[in-house]
NULO-740639 format. One record per residue: x, y, z of N, C-alpha, C in turn. Coordinates in steps of 0.05 Angstrom, whole numbers, plus 5000, padded with zeros to 4 digits. Example, Ala and Ser with C-alpha at 12.3 -4.5 7.8 and 13.67 -1.06 7.14 Angstrom:
526448865156524649105156526449345156;525749555142527349795143525850015157;
This chain:
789134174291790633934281792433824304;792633564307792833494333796233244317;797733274326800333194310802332974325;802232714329803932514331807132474320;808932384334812032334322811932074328;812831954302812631654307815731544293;816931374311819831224301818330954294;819930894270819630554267822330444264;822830194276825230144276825329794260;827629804253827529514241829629424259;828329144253830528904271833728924261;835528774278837228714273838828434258;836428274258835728004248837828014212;838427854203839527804174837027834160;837427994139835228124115833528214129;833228304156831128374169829628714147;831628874123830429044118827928884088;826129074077824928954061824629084033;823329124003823529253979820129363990;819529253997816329363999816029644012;813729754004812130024020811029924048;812130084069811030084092808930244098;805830214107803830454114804330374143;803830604152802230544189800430814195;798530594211795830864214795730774249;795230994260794031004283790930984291;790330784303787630744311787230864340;785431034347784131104371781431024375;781231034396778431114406776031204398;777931534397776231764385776731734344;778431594339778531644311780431474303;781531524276784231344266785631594246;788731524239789131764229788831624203;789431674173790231574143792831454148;792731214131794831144127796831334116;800931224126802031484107804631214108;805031274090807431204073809931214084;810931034102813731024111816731004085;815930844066817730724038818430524047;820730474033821330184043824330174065;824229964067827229954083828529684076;829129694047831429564034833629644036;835029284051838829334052838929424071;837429544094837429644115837329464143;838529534158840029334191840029484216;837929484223837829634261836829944252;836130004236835930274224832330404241;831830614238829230744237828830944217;825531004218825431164202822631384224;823631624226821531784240820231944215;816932054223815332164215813132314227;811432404224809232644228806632524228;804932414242802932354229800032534239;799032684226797132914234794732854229;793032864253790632754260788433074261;786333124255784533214262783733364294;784233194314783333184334785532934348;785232924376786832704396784732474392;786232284386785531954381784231834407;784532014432783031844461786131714466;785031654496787231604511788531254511;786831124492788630894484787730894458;789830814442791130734417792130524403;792230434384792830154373794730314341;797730124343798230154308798529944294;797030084267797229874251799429844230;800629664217803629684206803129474182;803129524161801829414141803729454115;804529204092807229214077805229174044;805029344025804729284003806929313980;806329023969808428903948809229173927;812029243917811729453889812129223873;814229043876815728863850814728593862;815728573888815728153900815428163916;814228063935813628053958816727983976;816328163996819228154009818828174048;820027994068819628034082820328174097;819328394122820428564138820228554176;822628514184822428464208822428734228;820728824245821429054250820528994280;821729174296822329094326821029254337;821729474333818729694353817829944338;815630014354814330264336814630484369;816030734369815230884389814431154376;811031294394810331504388809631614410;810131984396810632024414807532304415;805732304443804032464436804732784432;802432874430803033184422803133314458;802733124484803033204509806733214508;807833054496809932914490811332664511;809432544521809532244528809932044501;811731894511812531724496811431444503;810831334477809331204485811430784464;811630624473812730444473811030214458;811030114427809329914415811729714402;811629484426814329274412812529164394;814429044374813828904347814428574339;817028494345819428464344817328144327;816528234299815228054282815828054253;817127824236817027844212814627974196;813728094177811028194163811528174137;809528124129809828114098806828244083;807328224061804728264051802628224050;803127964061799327854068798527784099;801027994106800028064145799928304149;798628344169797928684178799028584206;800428834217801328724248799329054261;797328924275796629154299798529024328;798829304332800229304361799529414381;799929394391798829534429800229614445;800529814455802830044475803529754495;806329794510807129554519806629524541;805429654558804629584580803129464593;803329214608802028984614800029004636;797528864613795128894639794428504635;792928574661790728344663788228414651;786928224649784528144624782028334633;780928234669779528344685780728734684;782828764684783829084678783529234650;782629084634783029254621780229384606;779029674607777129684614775429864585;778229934573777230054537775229864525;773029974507772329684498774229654469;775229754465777829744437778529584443;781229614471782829434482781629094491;779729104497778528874502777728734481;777228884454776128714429779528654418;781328874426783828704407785528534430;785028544455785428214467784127964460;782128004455780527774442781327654412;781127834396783227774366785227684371;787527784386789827714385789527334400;787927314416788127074427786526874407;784226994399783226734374785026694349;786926954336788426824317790526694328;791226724345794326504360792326284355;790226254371789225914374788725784350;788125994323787625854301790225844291;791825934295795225914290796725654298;796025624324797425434341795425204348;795225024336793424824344794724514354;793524434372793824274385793823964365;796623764367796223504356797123264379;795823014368796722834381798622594372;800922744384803222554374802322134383;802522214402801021974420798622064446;797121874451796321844461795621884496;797621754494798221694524801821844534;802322074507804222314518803522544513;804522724520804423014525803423114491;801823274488801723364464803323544453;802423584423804723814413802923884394;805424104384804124274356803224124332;801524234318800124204293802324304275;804624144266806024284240808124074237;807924114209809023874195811923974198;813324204191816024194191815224514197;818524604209818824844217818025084206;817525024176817425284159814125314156;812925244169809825224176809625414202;810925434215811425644246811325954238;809826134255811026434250813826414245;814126764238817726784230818726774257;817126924277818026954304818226764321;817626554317818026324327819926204317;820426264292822326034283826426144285;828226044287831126054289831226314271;832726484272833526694249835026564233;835126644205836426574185839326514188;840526584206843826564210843626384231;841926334250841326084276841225764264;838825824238837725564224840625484205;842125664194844125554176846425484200;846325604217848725534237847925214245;845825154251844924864259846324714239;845724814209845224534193848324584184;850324774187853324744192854524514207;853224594237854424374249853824224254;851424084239850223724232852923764215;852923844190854623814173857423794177;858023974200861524004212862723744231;860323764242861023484273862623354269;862823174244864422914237867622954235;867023234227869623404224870923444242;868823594255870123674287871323524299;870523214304870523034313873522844307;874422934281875422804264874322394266;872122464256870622134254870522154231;870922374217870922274183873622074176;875422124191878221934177877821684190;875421574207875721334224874921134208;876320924195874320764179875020354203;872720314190872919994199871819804185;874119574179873319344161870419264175;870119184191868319034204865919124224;865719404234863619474245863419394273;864919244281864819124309868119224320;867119324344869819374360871319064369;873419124358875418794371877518804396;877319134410878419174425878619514436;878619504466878919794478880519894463;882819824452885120054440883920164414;881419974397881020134379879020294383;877420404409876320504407877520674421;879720664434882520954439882921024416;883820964390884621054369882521244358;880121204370877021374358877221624371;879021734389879621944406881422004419;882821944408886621964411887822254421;885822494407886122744416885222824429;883322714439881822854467883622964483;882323134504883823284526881923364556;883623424574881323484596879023364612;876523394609875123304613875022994603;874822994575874722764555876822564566;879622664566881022444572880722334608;879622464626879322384650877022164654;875022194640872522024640873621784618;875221824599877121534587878321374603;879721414626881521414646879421264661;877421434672876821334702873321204702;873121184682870121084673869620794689;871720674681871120354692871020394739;871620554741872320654772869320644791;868720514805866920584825865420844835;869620954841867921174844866821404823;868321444802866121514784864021444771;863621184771861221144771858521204789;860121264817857821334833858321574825;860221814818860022044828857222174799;857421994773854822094757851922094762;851621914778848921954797848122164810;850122384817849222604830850522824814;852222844797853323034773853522954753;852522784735852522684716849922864694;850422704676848522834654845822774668;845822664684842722564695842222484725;842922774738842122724762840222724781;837822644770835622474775833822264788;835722084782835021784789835021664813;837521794828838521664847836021664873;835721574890833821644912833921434940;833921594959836021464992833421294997;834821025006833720765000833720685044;830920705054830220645073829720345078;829220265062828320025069828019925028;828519575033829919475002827619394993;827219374964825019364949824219054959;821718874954822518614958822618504933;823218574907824918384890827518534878;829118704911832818664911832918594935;833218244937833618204963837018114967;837418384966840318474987841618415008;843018165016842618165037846018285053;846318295084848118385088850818285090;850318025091853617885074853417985055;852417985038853218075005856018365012;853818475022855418765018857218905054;857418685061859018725083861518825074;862318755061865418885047865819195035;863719295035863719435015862619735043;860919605066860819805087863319825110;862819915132865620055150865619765169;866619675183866419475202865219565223;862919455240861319385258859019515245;858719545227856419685212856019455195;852719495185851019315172849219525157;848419375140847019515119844519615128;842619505144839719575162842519845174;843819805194845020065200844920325188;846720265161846820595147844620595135;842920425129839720485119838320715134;838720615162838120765187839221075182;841521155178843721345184843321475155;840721355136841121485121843321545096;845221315095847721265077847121085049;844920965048843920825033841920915001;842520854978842220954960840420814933;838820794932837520634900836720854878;838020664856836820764827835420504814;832920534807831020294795829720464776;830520194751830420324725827920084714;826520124726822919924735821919994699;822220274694820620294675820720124646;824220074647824719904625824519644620;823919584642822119174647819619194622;820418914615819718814595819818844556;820319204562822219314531823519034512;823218924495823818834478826718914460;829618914462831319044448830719064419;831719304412831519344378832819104363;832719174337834119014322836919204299;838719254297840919374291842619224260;841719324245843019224226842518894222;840618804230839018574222840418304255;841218514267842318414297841318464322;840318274342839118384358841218414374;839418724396840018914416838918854436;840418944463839718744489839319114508;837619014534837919234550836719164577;837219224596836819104623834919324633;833619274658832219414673832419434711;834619424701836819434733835819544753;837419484777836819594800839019564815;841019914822842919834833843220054864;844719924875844419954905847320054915;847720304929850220524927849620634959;852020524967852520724996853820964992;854021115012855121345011857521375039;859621365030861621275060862721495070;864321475096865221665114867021885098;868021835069869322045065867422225035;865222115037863422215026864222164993;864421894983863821844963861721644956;860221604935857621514930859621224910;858720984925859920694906857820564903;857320434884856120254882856119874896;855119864912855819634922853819414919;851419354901850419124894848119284860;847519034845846319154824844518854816;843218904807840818674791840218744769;840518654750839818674724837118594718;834918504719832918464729830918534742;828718654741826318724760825118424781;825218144769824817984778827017794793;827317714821829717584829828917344824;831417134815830116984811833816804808;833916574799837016444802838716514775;837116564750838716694731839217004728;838317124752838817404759840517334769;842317344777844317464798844117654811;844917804834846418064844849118054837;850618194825852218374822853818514841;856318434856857718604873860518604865;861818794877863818924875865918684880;866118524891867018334902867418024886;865718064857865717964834868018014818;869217764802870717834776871018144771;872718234766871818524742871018484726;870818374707869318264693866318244686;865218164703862718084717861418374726;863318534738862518704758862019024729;864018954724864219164693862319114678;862418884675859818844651856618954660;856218854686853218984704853719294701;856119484705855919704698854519834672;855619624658855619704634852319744631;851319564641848419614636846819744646;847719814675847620074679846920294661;850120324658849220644650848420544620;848320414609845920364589842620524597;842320384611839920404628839020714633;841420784643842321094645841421194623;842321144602842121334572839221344571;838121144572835021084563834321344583;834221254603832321414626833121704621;835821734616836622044613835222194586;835822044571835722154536832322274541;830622024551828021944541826722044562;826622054585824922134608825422504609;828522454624829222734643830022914621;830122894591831323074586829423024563;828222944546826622934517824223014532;822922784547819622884563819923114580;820923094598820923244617822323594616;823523594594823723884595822423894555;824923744541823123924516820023894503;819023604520815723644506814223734524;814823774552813523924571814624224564;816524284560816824534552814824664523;814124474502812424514488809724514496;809324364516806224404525806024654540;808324814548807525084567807725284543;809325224512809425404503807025384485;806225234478802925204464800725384481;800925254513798625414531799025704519;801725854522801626064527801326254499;801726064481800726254461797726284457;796526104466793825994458792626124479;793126124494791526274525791326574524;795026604522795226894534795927104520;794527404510794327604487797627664500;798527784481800127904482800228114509;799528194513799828484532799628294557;799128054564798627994589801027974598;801728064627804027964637806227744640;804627514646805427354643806827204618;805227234592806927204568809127454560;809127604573811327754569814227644581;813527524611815627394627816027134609;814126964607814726714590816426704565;815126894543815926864516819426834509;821326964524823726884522824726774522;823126564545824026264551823526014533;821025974523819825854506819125994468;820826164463820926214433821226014408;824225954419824925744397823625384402;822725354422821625174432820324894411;817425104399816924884376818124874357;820524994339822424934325825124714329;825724744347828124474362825924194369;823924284376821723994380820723834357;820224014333819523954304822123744299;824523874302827623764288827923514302;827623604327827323284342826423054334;823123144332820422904333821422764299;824022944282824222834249826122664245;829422744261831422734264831722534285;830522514314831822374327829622064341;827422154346825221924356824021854332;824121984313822221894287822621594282;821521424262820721074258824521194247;825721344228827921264216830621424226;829621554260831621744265833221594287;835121754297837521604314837221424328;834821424342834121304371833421034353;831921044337831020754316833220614306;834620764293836920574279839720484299;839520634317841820614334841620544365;839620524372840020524401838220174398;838920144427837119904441833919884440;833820084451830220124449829220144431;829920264415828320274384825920514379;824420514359821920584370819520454378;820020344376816820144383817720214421;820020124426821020064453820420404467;820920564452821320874457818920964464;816520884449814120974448812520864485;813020634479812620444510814320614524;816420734535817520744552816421034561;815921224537815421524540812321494548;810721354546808221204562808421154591;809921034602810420924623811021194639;813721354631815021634633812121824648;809821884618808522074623806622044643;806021704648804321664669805121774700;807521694695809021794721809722044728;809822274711809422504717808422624741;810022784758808722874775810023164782;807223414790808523694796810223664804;810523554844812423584855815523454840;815723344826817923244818820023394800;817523604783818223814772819924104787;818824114809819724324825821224214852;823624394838826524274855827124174883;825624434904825524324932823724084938;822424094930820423774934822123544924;821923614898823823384889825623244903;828423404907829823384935829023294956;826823374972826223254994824923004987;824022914967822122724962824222484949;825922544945827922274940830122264967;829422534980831622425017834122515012;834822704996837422744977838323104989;837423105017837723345036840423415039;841123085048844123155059846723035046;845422875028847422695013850222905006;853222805009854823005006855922984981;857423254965858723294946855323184920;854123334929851223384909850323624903;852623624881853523924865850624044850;849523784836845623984821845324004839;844623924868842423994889843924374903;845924354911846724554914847624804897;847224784867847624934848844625054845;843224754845840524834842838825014852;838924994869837325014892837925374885;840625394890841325684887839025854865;839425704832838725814820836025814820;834325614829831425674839830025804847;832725934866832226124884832626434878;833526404860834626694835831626744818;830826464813828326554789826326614807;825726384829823726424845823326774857;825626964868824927174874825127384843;825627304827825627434795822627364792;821727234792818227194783816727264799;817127244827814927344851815527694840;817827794841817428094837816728164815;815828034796814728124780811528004771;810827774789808327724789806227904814;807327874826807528004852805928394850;807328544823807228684820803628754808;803228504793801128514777799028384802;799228314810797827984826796328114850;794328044858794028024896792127774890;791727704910790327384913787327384893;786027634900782827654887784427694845;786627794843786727804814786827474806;788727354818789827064809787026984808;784727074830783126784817780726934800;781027194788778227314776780327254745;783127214739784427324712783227064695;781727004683780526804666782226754649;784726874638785426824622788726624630;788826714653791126644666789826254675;787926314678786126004684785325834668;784925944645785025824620787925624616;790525874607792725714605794025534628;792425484655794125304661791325014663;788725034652787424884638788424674618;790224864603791124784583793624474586;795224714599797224544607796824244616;794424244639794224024659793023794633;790423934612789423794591791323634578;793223844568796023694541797923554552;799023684581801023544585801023424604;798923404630799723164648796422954640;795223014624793322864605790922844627;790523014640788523084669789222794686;791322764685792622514708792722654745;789522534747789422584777790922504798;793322324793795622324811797922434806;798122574781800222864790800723014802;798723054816798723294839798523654824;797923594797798923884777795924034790;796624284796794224444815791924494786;789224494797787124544770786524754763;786724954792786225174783788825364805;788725684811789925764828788326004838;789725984863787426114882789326344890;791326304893793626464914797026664894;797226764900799426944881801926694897;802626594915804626434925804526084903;802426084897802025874877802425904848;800826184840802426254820805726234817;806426384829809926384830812026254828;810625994852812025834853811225564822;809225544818809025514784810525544772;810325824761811825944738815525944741;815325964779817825824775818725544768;817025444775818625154762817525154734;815925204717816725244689819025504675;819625594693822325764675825025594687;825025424704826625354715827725054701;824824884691825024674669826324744647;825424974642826624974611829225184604;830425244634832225334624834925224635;835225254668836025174690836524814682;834424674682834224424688835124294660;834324384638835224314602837824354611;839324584612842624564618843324394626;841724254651842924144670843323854659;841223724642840823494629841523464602;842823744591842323684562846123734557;846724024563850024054567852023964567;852123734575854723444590853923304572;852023194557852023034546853922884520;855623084516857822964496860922964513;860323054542863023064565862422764565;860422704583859922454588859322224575;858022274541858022044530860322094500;861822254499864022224482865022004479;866221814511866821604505864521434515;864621304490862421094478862320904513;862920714513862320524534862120724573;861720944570861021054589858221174590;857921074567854721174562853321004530;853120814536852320594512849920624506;849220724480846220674469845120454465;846820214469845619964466847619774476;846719484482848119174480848619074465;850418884460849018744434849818404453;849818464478849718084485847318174507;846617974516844217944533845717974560;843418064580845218144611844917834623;847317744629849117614635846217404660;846817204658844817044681846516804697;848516834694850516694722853316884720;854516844740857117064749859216904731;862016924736863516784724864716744696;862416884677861916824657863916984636;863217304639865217484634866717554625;868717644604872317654608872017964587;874417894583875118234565873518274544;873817974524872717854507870718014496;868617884527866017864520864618164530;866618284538864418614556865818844515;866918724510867718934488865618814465;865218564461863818464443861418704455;859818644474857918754485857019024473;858519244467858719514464857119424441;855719794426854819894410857619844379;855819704364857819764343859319984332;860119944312862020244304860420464294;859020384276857020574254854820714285;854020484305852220684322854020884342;856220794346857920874363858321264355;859521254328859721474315857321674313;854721484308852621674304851421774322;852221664348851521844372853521944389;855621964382857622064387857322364378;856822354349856022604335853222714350;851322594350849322694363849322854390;851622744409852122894433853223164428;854923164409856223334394854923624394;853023514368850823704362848723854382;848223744401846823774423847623984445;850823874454851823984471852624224465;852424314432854524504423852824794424;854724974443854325154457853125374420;850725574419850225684394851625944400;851926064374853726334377851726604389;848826554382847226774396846526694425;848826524446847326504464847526714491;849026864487848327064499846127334493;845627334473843527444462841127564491;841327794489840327964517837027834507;834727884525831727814520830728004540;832328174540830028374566827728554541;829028654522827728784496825528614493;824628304487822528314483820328244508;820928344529819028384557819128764565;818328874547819029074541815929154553;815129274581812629354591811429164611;813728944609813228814636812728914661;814529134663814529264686815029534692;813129654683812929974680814730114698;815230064727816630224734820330134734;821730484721823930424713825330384726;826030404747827930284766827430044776;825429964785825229744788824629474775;824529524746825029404719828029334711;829929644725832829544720833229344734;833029304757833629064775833128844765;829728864758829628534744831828404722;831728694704833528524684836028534680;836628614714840628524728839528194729;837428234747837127884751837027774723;835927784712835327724683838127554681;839427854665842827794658843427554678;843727534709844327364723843827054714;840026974715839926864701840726684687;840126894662840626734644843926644638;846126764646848526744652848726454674;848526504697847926184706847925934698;844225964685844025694677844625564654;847425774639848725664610851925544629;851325484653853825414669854825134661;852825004654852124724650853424774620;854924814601855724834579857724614570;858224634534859824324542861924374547;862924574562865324524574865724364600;863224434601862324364637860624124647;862023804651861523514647858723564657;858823654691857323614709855023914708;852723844723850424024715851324194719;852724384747853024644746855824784752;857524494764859724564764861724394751;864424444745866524254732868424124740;868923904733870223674738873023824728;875423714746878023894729879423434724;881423684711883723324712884523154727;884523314757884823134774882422904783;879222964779878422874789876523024809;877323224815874923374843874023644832;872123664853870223974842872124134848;
């Protein structure tokens, strides 16, 4: 009689215990043992339960358990985190779980140690890699939101998702608290207005009277040059900006215009030369049609503005076009204009800003691209493969926050529709335009960088924060791809080739000027990959998503919409007319709250994730290391928090890093 010790442990999850009978049987090779009767684990929290399970003979040297829940009274769910047994050599042997089960699931599991596809040589093990990967694909199926964007999941609302995918029960009620709290928080519940239209800056002081810190500095200094340049490179969206060699030919700039605004005996061809010269062109939003708002039309420009960078290294703006086309009811826009005039072209700006930020760098670019790597990877890669072991932490909650999104905020009746400029019709066009333009290198940080000329530009806090943390994941993933990898595995692992098939299919829509690689040949390609997808969705989401209620708290520093048309002679202007301009009250509030909600830091976010990469990396010491880095990490890239305006570092009261 050949005799097994087996622990089962339950999660720590809320109701994670269950009323039901637990069986688990061991499958071998050489045999399987009888099912035996664990009981139940009702009312129970982090608990285990050990047992005996006596086999005939040794099961062979790989093994599979099976963990299976039948109903006594009601079907009840049970979350349980790992199974460890231990042989009769007395090696212990490691089967994570970490899966809701219920009665009409059976969970088989597999010792945790991570192989490639080509390695693994049981024919057991090879028939339950194959299962495990056709029920994910019939699990997770591919839809088409649009056409001409990134695809997504097949599921109508969240409660259609595994349990393990979806928020834990105390995560999901914490959300729908603070939809529910915000207004509170905010105190915007006591704000009322006869009229819906702001009639003046002071009443929209009175909308935030308490602010402090951060909040009250960007109240203060919003209308300022130089903070306006300084969001271009620390702002919720530091992105856009890109060092301007030579001038588009429809911003014809010339150097009177902006002689005032450079050093004396210098000219603008000069610091072009010297590399001081700066464009943000917001091309994509030409021709967009403004929404319509409460039976009022909404106005939005598609600017192009033009920013030196001077000897004491601050970034100003010194000419802007509201317009893609020059033409005599365009104007340029300089500093040297009315305030008035000059304020109001801001304004549309960072209008412009919101769009490009909300909709490109931070909705497309990390959370539906972040859903296209987490679809590949369920769909591609079995459990035991390495790589979804490194992944899955990053991309868990992924299609649950994308579901809430696609209902709540882009939907025909959600924020972006009723409140902003663009609308959806406008939204749909623009996230078109967005996906066409997609490109690898733009994704991955050092290129990026070099590819907008943004090497040396000074006091460019993401680039130097960044870069750091790139460089943290980048040697966190090589040592542990590295481990599994040599050049002949990367290109024999079929399964590893599959998911990035996938990816190139759903999310850059096989767009042959992406540059997104088709296949990979090299472990240095791998790496650097996978770093820039852990780096998108964790690193770079902070970086774009965090600030967003620092920076758009107050309303006219970040306007979801116009409501007058961009201006087509100078002069025109006055206090009057840039406050008429603003987002009404009712939209003002509702994305005020929305930043809110967004920015607001969750209570599990420190929540450790080395547990479920549990066999990533067999050897123990050099496993502890990774998941020091880990901790590092993921500690880092929550730097960007809403305490914290700018991507990685913070703005104090005065004004400086």
């Amino acid at each position: 009689m050949v005799k097994y010790t087996v622990e089962v442990f339950t999660g720590d999850a809320l109701n994670a215990g269950n009323a039901n009978a637990v069986f688990i049987k061991l499958i071998g090779t050489k045999g399987s043992s009888e099912p035996q009767i664990l009981g139940c684990f009702a009312g129970m929290l982090s608990c285990s339960k050990t047992l005996t399970v006596s086999c005939k003979e040794s099961l062979g040297t790989f093994f599979l358990v099976q963990l299976e829940l039948k109903a006594l009274v009601f079907e009840d769910y049970w979350f349980c985190s790992k199974v460890i047994v231990t042989e009769p050599e007395g090696r212990r042997l490691l089967f994570p779980c970490y899966q809701w089960l219920s009665p009409k699931k059976k969970a088989i599991l597999r010792e945790a140690t991570a192989k490639l596809s080509h390695k693994d040589t049981e024919e057991m093990a090879i028939r339950h890699r194959l299962e495990d990967v056709a029920k994910k694909r019939e699990d997770f199926r591919w839809s088409v939101y649009d056409s001409e964007m990134p695809h997504i999941v097949q599921a109508d609302s969240a409660s259609s998702l595994p349990y393990e995918l979806r928020f834990s029960f105390t995560k999901e009620k914490e959300f729908q608290y603070s939809l529910l709290r915000a207004s509170l928080d905010l105190k915007l519940n006591n704000f009322h207005h006869p009229t819906n239209t702001w009639n003046s800056m002071e009443e929209l002081e009175d909308l935030q009277r308490n602010v402090t810190g951060t909040h009250e500095y960007i109240k203060k200094h919003w209308m300022t040059d130089t903070f306006f340049g300084y969001q271009f490179l620390n702002g919720s969206n530091p992105m856009m900006i890109k060092r301007c060699s030579k001038l588009p030919k429809n911003f014809p700039v010339t150097n009177d215009m902006v002689k005032s605004s450079l050093p004396k005996e210098s000219s603008l061809e000069k610091e072009m030369e010297k590399g001081n010269i700066f464009l943000c062109d917001y091309a994509r939003l030409d021709g967009i049609v403004g929404n319509v708002i409460d039976g009022k039309q909404q106005y939005m420009a598609a600017p192009l503005c033009l920013l030196f960078s001077n000897p004491q290294g601050k970034l100003l703006p010194i000419a802007i076009q509201l317009k893609q086309k020059p033409e005599a009811e365009n104007p340029i826009f300089l500093p040297t204009d009315s305030k008035h005039d000059w304020l109001l072209a801001k304004l549309f700006v960072r209008n412009a800003e919101f769009n490009e930020h909300e909709l490109n760098f931070h909705l497309l670019r990390t959370h539906l691209l972040a859903e296209v790597f987490t679809m590949a990877t369920l769909r591609a890669l079995p459990s035991v493969h390495p790589l979804f072991k490194l992944l899955f932490p990053h991309i868990r909650y992924t299609l649950q926050i994308n579901i809430m999104a696609r209902k709540q905020l882009i939907s025909a009746d959600g924020t972006f529709a009723m409140h902003s400029a663009i609308g959806h019709k406008g939204l749909t066009t623009f996230l078109r335009r967005a996906t066409a333009g997609l490109t690898y290198s733009s994704l991955c940080l050092p290129d990026n960088i070099k590819e907008r000329g943004l090497e040396n530009i000074p006091q460019y806090y993401y680039r130097d924060d960044g870069l750091k943390l790139w460089n943290i994941i980048h040697k966190f993933v090589h040592g542990v791809l590295a481990h599994y990898y040599t050049e002949r595995d990367v290109q024999e692992d079929s399964e590893l080739q599959t998911w990035l098939t996938e990816i190139v299919e759903h999310g850059f829509l096989k767009n042959d000027n992406s540059g997104i690689p088709k296949s990979f040949h090299t472990v240095a390609e791998l790496v650097k990959f996978v770093t820039m997808l852990i780096f998108t969705v964790s690193a770079q989401h902070a970086a774009v998503n965090n600030g967003q209620f620092d920076f758009g708290a107050w309303m006219p520093n970040f306007p979801g919409t116009m409501k007058i048309p961009p201006p087509t002679r100078k002069g025109q202007a006055t206090a009057d007319s840039v406050v008429a301009g603003l987002p009404d009250v009712r939209s003002t509030l509702k994305m005020i709250t929305a930043f809110h909600l967004l920015s607001k830091k969750s209570s599990d976010h420190e929540e450790a994730a080395h547990d479920l990469w549990c066999g990533a990396q067999p050897n123990t010491s050099y496993w502890a290391d990774l998941t020091f880095l880990t901790s590092i990490l993921l500690d880092i890239t929550r730097r960007s928090s809403s305490s914290r305006p700018c991507p990685f570092r913070k703005l104090n009261s005065s004004g400086k890093i």
